[in-house]
TORMARDO-885329 format. One record per atom (N, C-alpha, C): residue number from 1; residue in three letters; atom name; x, y, z. Coordinates in steps of 0.2 Angstrom, whole numbers. Example, Ala and Ser with C-alpha at 12.3 -4.5 7.8 and 13.67 -1.06 7.14 Angstrom:
<i->1; aa->ALA; at->N; u->66; v->-28; w->39>
<i->1; aa->ALA; at->CA; u->62; v->-22; w->39>
<i->1; aa->ALA; at->C; u->66; v->-16; w->39>
<i->2; aa->SER; at->N; u->64; v->-11; w->35>
<i->2; aa->SER; at->CA; u->68; v->-5; w->36>
<i->2; aa->SER; at->C; u->64; v->0; w->39>
END
This chain:
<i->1; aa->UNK; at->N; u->312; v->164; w->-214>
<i->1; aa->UNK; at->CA; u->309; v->170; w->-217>
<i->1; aa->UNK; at->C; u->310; v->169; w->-225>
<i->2; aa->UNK; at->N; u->317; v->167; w->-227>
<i->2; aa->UNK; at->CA; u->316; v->164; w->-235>
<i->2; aa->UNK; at->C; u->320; v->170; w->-236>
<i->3; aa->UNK; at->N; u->322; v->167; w->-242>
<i->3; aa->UNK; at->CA; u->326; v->175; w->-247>
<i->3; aa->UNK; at->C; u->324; v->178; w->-248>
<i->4; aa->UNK; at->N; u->328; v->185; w->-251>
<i->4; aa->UNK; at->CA; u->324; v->188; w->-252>
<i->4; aa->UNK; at->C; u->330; v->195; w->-257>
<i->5; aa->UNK; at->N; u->329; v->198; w->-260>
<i->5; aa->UNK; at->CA; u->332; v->202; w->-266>
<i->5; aa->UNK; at->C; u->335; v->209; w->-264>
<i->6; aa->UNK; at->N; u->339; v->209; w->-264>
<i->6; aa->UNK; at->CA; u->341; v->218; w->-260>
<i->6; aa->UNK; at->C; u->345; v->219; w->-269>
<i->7; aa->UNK; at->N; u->343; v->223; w->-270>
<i->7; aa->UNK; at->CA; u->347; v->229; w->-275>
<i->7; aa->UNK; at->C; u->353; v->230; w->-273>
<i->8; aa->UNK; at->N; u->357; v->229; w->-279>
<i->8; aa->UNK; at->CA; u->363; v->228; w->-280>
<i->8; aa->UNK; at->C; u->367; v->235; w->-276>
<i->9; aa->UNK; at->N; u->363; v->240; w->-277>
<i->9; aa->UNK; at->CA; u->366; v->249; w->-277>
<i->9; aa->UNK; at->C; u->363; v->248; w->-271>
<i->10; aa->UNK; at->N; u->360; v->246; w->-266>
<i->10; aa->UNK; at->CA; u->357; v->248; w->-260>
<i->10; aa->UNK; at->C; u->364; v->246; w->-255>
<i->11; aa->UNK; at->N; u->365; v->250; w->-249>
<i->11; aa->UNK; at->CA; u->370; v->248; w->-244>
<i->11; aa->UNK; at->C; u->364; v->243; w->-239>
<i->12; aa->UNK; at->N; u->358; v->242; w->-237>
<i->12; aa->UNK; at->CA; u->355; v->239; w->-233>
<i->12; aa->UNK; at->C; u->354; v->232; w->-233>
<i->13; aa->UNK; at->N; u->350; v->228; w->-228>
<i->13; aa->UNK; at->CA; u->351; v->223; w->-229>
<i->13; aa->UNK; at->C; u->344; v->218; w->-230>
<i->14; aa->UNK; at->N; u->343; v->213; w->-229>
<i->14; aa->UNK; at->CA; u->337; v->210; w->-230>
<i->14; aa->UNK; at->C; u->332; v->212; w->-226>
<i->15; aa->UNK; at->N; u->333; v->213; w->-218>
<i->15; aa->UNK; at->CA; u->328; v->215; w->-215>
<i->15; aa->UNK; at->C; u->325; v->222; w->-218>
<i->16; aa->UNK; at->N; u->328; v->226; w->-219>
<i->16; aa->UNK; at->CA; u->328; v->232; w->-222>
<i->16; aa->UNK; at->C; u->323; v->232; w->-229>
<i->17; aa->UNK; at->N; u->325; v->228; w->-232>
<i->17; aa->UNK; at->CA; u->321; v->228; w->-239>
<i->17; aa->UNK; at->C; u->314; v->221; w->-237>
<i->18; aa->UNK; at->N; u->314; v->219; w->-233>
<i->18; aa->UNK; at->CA; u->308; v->216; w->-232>
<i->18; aa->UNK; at->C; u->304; v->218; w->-228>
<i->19; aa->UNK; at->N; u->307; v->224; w->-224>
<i->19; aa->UNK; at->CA; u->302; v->230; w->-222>
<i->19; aa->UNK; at->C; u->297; v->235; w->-228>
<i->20; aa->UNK; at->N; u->303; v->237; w->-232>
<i->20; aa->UNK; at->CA; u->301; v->240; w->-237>
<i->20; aa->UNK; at->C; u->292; v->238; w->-241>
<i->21; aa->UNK; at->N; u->295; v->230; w->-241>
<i->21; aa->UNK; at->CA; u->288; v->226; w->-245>
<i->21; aa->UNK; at->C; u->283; v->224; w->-241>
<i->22; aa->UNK; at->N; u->284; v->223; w->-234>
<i->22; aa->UNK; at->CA; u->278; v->222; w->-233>
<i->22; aa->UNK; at->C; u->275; v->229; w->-227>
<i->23; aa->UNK; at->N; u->278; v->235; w->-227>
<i->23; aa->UNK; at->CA; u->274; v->239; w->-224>
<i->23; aa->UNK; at->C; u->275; v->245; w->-227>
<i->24; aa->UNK; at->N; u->275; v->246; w->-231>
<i->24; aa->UNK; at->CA; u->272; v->255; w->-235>
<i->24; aa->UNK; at->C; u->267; v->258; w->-233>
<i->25; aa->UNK; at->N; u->268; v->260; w->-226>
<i->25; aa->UNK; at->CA; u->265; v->262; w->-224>
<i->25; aa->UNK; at->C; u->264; v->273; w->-224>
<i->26; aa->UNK; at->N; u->268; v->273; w->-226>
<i->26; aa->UNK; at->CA; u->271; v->282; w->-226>
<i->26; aa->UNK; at->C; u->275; v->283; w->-232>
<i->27; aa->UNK; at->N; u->276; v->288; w->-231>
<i->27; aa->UNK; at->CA; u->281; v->294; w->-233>
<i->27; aa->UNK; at->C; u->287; v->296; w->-231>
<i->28; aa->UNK; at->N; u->285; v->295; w->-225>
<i->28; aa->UNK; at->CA; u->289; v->297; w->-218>
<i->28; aa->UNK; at->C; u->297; v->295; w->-222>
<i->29; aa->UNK; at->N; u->300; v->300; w->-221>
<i->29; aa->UNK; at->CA; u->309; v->299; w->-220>
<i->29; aa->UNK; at->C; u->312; v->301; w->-212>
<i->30; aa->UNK; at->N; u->317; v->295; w->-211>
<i->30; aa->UNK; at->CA; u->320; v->295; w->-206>
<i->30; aa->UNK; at->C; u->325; v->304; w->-205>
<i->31; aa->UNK; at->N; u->323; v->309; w->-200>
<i->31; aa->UNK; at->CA; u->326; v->314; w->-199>
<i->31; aa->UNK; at->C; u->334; v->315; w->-200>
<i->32; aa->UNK; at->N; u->337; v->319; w->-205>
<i->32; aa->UNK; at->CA; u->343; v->318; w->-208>
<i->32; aa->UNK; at->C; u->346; v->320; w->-200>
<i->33; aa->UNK; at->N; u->344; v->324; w->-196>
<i->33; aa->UNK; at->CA; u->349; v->326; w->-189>
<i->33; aa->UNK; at->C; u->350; v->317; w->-184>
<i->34; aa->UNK; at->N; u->344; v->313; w->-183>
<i->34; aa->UNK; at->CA; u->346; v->309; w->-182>
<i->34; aa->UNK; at->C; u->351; v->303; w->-186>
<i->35; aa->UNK; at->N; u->353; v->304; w->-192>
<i->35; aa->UNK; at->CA; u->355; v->299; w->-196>
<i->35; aa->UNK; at->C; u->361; v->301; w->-193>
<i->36; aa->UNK; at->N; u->363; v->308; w->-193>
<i->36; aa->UNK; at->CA; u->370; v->311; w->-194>
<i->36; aa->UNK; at->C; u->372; v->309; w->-184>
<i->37; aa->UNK; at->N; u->368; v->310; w->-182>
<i->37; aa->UNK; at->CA; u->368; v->308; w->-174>
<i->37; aa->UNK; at->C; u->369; v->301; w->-173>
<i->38; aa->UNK; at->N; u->367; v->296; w->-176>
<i->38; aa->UNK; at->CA; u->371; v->290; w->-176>
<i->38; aa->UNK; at->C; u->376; v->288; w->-178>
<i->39; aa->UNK; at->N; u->378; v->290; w->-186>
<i->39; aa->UNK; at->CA; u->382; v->289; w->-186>
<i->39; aa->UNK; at->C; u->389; v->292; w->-185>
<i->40; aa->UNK; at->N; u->390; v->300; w->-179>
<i->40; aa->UNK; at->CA; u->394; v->299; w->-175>
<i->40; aa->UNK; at->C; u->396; v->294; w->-168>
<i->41; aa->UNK; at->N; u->390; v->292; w->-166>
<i->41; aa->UNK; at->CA; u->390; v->285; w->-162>
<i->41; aa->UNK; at->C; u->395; v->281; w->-166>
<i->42; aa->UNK; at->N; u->392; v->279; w->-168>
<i->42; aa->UNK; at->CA; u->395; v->274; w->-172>
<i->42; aa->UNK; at->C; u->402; v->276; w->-174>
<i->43; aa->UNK; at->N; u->404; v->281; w->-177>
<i->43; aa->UNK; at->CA; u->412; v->281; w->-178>
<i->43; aa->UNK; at->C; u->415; v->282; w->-173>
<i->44; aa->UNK; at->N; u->413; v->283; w->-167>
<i->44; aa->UNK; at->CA; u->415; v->284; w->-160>
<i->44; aa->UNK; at->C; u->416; v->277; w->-157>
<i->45; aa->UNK; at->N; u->410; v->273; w->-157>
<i->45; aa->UNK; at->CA; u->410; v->265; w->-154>
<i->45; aa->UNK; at->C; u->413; v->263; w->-159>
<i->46; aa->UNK; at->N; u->416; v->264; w->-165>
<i->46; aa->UNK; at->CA; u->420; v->259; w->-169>
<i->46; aa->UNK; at->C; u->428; v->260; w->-167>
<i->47; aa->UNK; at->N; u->427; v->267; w->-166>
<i->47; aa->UNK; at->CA; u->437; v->269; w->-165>
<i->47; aa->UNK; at->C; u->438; v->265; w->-158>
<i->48; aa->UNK; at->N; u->434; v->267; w->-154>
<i->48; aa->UNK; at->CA; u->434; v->265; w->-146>
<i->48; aa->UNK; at->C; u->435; v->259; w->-145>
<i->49; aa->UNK; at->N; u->432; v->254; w->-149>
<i->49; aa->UNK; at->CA; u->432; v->247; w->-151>
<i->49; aa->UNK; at->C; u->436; v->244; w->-152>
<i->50; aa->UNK; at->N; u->440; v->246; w->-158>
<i->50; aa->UNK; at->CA; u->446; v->242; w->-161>
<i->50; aa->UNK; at->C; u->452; v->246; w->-157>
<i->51; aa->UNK; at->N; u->451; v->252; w->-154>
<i->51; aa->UNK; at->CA; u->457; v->253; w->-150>
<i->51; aa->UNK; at->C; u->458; v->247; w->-143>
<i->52; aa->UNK; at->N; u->453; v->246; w->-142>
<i->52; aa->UNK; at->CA; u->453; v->241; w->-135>
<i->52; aa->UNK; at->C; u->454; v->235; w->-138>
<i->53; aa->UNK; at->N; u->454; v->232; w->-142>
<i->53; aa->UNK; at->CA; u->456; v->226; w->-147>
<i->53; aa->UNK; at->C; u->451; v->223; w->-146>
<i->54; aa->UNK; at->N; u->443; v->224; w->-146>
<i->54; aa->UNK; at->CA; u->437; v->223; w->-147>
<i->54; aa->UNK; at->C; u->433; v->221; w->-153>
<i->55; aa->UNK; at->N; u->437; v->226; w->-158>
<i->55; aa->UNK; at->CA; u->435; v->223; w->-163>
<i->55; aa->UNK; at->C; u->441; v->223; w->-168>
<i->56; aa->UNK; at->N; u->440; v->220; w->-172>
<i->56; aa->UNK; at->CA; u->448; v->222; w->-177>
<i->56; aa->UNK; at->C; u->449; v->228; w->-180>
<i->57; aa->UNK; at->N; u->455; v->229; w->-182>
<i->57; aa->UNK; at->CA; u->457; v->238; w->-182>
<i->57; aa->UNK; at->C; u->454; v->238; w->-192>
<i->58; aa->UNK; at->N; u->454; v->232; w->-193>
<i->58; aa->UNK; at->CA; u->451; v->235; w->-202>
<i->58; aa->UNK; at->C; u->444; v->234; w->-199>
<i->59; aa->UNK; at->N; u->440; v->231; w->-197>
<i->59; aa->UNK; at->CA; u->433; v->231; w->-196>
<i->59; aa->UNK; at->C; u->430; v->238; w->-196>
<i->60; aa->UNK; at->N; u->435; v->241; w->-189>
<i->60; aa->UNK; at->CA; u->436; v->246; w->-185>
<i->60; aa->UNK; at->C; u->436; v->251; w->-190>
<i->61; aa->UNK; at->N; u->440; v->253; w->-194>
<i->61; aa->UNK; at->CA; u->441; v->258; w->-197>
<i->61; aa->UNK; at->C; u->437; v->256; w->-205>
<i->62; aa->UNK; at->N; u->433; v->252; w->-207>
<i->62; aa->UNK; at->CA; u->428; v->250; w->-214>
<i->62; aa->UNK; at->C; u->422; v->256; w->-211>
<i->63; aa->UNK; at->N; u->421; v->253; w->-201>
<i->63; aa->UNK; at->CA; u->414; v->256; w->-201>
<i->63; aa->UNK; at->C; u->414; v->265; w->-199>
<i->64; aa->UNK; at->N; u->422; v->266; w->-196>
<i->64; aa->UNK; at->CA; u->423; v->274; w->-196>
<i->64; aa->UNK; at->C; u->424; v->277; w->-202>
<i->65; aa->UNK; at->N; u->424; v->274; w->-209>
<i->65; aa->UNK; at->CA; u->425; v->277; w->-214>
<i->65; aa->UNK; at->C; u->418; v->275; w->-216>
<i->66; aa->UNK; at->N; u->413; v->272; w->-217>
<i->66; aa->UNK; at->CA; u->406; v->272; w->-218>
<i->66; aa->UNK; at->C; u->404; v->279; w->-214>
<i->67; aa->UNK; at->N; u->405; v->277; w->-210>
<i->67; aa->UNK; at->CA; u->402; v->284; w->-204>
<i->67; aa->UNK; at->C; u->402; v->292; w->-207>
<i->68; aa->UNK; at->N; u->411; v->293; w->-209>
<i->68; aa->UNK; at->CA; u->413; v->299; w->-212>
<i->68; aa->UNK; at->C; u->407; v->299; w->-218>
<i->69; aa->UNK; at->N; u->409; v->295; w->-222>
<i->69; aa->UNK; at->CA; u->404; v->294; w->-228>
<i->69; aa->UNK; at->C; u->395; v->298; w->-228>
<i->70; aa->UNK; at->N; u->392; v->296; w->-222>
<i->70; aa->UNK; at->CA; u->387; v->297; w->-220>
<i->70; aa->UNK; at->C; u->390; v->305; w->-219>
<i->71; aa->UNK; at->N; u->392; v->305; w->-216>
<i->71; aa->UNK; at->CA; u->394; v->314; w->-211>
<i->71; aa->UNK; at->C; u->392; v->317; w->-216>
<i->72; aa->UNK; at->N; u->397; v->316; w->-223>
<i->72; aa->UNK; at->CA; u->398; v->319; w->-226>
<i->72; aa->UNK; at->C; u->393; v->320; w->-234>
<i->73; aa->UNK; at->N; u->386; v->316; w->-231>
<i->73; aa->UNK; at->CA; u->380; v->317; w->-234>
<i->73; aa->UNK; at->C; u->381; v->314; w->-240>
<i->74; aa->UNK; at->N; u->381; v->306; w->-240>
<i->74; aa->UNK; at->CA; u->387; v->305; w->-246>
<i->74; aa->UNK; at->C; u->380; v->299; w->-248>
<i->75; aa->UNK; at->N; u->375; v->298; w->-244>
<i->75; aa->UNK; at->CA; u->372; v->292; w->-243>
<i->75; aa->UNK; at->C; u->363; v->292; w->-240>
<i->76; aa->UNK; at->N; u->360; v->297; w->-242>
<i->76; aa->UNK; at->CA; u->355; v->301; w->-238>
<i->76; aa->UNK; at->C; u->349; v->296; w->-240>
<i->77; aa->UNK; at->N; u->350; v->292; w->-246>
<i->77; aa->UNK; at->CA; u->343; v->287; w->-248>
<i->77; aa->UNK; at->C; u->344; v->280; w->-246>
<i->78; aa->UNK; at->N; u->349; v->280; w->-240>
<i->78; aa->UNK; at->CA; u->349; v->273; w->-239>
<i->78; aa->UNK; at->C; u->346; v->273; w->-230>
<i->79; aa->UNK; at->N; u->343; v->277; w->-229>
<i->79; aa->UNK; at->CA; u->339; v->276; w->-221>
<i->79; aa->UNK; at->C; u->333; v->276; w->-224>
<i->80; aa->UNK; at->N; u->329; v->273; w->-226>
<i->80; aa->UNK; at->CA; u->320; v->273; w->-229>
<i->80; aa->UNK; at->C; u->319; v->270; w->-223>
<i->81; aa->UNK; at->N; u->311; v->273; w->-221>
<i->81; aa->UNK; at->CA; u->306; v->272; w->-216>
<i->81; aa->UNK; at->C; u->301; v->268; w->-221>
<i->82; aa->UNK; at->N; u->301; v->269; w->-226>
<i->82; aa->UNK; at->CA; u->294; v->265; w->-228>
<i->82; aa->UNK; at->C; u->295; v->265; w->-237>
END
């Protein structure tokens, strides 16, 4: 697919920003109650993870502290749909 530029200040990653360029298709934003619904998944499948030595306990607790961060509405422009 080739490289490609992700902005310094964006938490996402290249899939993400080469969604961005080649489908502008909307306006649409990703539903803030889903955002926040993953990412209690996710601090849930992180803790539960690294407890079972699944993943590593810093991994574990980088993506349960990302999580909190989300929860607590710290990061609302970094789920773009279009």
């Amino acid at each position: 697919m080739g490289s490609i530029e992700v902005p310094d200040e964006r938490r996402w990653g290249a899939q993400t920003q080469r969604a961005l360029q080649h489908f502008r298709i909307s306006s649409e934003r990703m539903p803030m109650e889903l955002i926040l619904a993953l990412a209690e998944v996710k601090r849930a499948c992180a803790r539960v993870n690294a407890g079972l030595g699944r993943l590593p306990p810093d991994v574990g607790q980088a993506i349960a502290q990302a999580a909190d961060e989300v929860l607590a509405g710290r990061h609302p422009d970094e789920f773009p749909l279009s």
